[in-house]
N, C-alpha and C positions, 0 to 999 in steps of 0.2 A: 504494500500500500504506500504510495508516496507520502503520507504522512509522517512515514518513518525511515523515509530513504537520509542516508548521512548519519545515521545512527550507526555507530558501534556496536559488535556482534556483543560486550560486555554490557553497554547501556543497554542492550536490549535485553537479554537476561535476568538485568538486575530490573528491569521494569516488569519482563515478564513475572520474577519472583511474588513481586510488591500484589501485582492483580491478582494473580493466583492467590494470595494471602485474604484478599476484600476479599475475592471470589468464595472464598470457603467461608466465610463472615456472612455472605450473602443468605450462600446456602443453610449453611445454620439459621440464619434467622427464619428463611423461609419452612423448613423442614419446625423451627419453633411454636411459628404461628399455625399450622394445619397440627402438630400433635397437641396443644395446648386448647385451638378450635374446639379440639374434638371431648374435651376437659370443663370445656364451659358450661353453664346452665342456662334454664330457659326464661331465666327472672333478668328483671329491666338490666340492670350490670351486667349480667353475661349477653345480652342483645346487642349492648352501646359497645361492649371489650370485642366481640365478632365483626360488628360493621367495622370496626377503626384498623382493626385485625384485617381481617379482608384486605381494605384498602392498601395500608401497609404493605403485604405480602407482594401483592400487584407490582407494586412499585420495583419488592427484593428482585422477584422477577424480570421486570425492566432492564435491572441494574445488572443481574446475574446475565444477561443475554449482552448488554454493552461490555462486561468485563469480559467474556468468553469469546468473543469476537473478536477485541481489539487483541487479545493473547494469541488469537491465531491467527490474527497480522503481524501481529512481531512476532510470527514463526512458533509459540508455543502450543504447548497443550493444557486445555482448561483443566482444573480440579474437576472433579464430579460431584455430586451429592452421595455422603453417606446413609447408610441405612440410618444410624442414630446418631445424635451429637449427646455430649456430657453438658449435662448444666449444672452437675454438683458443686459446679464453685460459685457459682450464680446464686445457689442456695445456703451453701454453708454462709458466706457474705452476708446472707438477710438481705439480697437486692430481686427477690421475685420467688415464687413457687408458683409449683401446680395446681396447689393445693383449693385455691378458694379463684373466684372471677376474681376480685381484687389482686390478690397477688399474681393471678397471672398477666393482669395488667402492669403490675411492678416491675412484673420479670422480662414483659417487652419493652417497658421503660429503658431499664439496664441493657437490654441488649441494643437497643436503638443509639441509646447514649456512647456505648461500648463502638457501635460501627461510627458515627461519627465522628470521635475522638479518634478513630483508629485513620481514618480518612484524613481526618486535619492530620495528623504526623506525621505517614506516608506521603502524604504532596510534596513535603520535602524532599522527599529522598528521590522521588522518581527523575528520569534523564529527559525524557518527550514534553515538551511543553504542550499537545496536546492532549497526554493522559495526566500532566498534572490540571490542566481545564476539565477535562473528566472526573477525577477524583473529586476536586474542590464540589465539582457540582453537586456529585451524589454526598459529598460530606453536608451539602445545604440541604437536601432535600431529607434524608437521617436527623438533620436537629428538626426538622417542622414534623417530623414523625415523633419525635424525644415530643417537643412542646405541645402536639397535638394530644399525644397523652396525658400529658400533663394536665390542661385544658380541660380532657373527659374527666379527670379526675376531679374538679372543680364542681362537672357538672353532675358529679353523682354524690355530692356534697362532702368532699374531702379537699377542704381548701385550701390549697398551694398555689405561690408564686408559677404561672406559667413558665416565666424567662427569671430560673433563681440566680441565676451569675450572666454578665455582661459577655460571658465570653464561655464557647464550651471547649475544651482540651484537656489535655491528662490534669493537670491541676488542679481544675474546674471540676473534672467526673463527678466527686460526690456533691456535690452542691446539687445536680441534674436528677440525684437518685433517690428514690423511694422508698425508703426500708421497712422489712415486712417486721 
C-alpha cells in the first residue's frame, strides 16, 4: 500500500507488533461484551448495560477490521480471536465483574479505559504517521465509550463525574475507574 512505501522493513515490524497488540485488546473487549451480554438481566440496568454494550462492540469490530487490514499492509499477520480471555485481574483489582448488571458495566468501564490508555501510549511508539492518525482516533473514540458509560451510570442513579480527570492516560487510569 503506498501508504507505507519508505518505511523500513524494522519500522514496519515494530508497527506491525504495536496493532497486533490493540488488535488482541480489540478482541478481548469484543469476545467481553457478547460473554458478559449473555450474563445480563432483563431489568431496566441490564437493558440500558446491553444497548450501550451493543453499541460499543460494533465499534470493537470496526476497529478490529481497520487494525487487521492495515497489519496486512504492512505485510503482517492479524492476531485472531481466542476462545476465552482472562479477566481475573480485572476482578481481583475490584475494576468490574460478572457478577451483577452493575459491575458488568464496571468491568466494561475498565476495559474501555484500559484500550484507551493503551492507545494514547502506543501512538508514541509507532513509525507511520498514518497509523499513529489511526490509533489516536480509535484512542478518541475508546474515551466516548469510557465517558458514555460513565454517563449510563449517572442515568441509572449512581452519580459520577462523566469526565473525572482533564486528561485520560496511565496516570489518569484510576480516576476513569469504577470500583466494585
Amino acid at each position: 500500500m503506498a501508504t507505507f512505501q519508505g518505511m523500513s522493513d524494522a519500522d514496519k515490524l515494530n508497527d506491525i507488533e504495536i496493532l497486533n497488540r490493540a488488535l488482541f485488546f480489540e478482541l478481548r473487549g469484543i469476545w467481553a461484551y457478547r460473554v458478559a451480554g449473555d450474563k445480563l438481566t432483563a431489568s431496566q440496568v441490564g437493558k440500558a448495560v446491553l444497548e450501550l454494550a451493543s453499541q460499543n462492540r460494533a465499534d470493537h469490530e470496526k476497529h478490529q477490521n481497520l487494525l487487521g487490514d492495515a497489519i496486512q499492509d504492512l505485510g503482517g499477520t492479524p492476531v485472531r480471536m481466542e476462545r476465552e480471555y482472562d479477566l481475573s485481574a480485572f476482578i481481583r483489582r475490584g475494576d468490574g465483574n460478572i457478577d451483577s448488571d452493575v459491575n458488568i458495566a464496571k468491568l466494561a468501564l475498565a476495559l474501555e479505559v484500559g484500550a484507551a490508555v493503551g492507545y494514547v501510549s502506543d501512538c508514541t511508539k509507532l513509525r507511520s504517521p498514518y497509523l499513529i492518525d489511526l490509533e489516536a482516533g480509535i484512542a478518541c473514540v475508546e474515551a466516548i465509550h469510557a465517558a458514555r458509560i460513565r454517563d449510563a451510570f449517572n442515568d441509572l442513579g449512581i452519580k459520577i463525574p462523566v469526565v473525572p480527570n482533564p486528561v485520560m492516560n496511565t496516570s489518569s487510569r484510576n480516576d476513569w475507574i469504577v470500583k466494585v
